[in-house]
N, C-alpha and C positions, 0 to 999 in steps of 0.2 A: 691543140694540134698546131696552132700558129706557130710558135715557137721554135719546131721542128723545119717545117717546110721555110718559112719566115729566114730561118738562119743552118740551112742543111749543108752549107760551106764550111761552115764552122762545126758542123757535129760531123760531120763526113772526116774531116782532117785530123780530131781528134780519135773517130773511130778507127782509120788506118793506122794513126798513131801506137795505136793501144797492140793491133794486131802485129804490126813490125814489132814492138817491143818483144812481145810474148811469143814470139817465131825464131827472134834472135835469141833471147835470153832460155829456152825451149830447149834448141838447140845446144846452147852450150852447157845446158844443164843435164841434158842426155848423155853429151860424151864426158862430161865432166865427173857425171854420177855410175857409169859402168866402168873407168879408170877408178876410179877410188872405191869400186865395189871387190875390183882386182886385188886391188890393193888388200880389203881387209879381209879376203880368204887366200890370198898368197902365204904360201911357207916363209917367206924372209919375213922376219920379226919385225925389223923396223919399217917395213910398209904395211905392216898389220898397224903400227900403231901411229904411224901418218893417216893413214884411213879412220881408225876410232878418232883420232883427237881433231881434223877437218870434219866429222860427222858430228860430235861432243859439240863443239865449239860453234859449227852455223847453224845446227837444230837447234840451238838453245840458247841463240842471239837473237832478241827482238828485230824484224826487218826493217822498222825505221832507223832502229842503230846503225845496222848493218851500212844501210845507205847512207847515214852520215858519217861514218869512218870510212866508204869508197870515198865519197863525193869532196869529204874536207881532210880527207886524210892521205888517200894516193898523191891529191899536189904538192904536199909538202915534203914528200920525195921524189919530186921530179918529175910525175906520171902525171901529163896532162889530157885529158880526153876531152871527146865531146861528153855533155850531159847524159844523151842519150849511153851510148858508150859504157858513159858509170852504172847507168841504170841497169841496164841490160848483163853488166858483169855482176852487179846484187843482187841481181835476181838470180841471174843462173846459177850463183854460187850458194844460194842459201836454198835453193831446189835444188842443188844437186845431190845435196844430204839424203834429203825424201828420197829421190831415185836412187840413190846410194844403199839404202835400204830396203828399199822395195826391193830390187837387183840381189843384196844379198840373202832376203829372205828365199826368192826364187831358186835363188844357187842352192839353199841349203833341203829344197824338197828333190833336189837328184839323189838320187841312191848311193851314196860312198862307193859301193863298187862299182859304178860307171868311172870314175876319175880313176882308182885302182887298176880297171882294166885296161886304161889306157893307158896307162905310167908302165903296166907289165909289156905294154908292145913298142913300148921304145918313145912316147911320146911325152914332150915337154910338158911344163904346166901351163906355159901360154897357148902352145897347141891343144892340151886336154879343157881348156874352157871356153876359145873359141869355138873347136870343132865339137865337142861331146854335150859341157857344161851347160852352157850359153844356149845353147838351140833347146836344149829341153826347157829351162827354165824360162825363158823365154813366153809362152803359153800361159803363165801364171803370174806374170809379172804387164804383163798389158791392162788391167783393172786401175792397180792401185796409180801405176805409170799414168794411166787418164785422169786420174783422177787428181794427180799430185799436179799434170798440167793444167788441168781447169783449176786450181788455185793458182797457180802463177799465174794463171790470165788476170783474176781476182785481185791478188798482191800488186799487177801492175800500176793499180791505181794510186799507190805512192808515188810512184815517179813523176807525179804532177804537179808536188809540190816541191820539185827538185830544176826545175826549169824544163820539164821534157814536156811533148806535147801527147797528150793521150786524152782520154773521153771523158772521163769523169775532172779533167781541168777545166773542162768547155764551162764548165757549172759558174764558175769567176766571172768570165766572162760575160756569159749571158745575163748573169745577178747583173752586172753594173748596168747594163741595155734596160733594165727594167720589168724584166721575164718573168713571171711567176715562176717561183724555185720550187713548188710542188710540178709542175709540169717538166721543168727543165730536168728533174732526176730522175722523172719515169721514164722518158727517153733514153735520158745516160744506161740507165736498169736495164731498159731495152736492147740496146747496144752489147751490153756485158750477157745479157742471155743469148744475143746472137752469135758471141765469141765462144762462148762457156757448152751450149747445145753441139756448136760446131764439132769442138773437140771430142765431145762426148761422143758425136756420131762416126766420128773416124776413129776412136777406138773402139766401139762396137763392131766395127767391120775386122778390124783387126781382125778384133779376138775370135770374130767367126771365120773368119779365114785361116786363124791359126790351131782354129782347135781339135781338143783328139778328136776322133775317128767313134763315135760308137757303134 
């Protein structure tokens, strides 16, 4: 118990750490993954196959890769960020796949003749999937959506060997202090079910807020 209270500045900092990441990176993996979900049921060809080969390519890149091609690789084109920054763009970019799919799964349980009906009254296909597509599917796509963010909360904990400050980095620290490293990770653990529960519980509400009617 000492450990915690003894040094709660140092797990506090890393604990906010972890939650900014996964709020930022969350986000951009939300809008990053219903754009590229567009994309891969759009009729133009070639944003069909923008969407497969961004979904191909960050599903099935290891994420520590991932972050060492942002982290070592964006500077050497000129893109300098903060750490955090890097972080928060690899994460959201290699979640945004998962949502990308979750999203398209959801799209594809609408009824073809809902899009039909609306293409026959005059509406575009941007209008038929915001106002028709989108809200139905929407219902069934809040699960796997929870679910894919409570792993990016999880995932965040690479970022810490990237210079960024998040929860499970605290563990370095505290090791050289002289902490018993069995104490120090049940805490860090602690910390990550408080993030991990969190999410879970805000999408439970969701979906009971969003669901049919019986």
């Amino acid at each position: 118990m000492n450990v915690l209270f003894d040094n709660w500045d140092i797990y506090w900092e890393g604990f906010i750490g972890t939650i900014e990441l996964t709020a930022v990176a969350a986000a951009l993996a939300l809008v990053a993954g219903v754009l590229v979900a567009a994309c891969r049921v759009s009729p133009v060809a070639p944003l069909r196959v923008f969407g497969a080969l961004w979904v191909t390519i960050l599903r099935n890149t290891p994420l520590t890769l991932l972050f060492f091609a942002v982290v070592l690789g964006l500077p050497r084109f000129g893109i300098v960020l903060p750490f955090f920054a890097f972080a928060a763009l690899a994460l959201g970019c290699y979640t945004s796949a998962f949502i990308c799919e979750a999203v398209r799964s959801g799209v594809n349980t609408v009824p073809a003749g809902q899009g039909e009906a609306a293409r026959s009254l005059g509406m575009t296909f941007g209008q038929t999937l915001q106002l028709i597509v989108m809200p139905q599917a929407f219902r069934s796509v809040v699960p796997p959506i929870g679910s894919t963010l409570i792993a990016l909360a999880k995932n965040s904990a690479i970022a810490g060997s990237f210079s960024v400050v998040e929860l499970l980095g605290t563990y370095r620290t505290l090791n050289e202090m002289g902490y018993s490293i069995v104490w120090t990770f049940v805490w860090i653990a602690a910390g990550y079910l408080v993030v991990t529960l969190s999410i879970s519980a805000a999408f439970r509400l969701i979906e009971r807020r969003w669901e049919v009617a019986r």
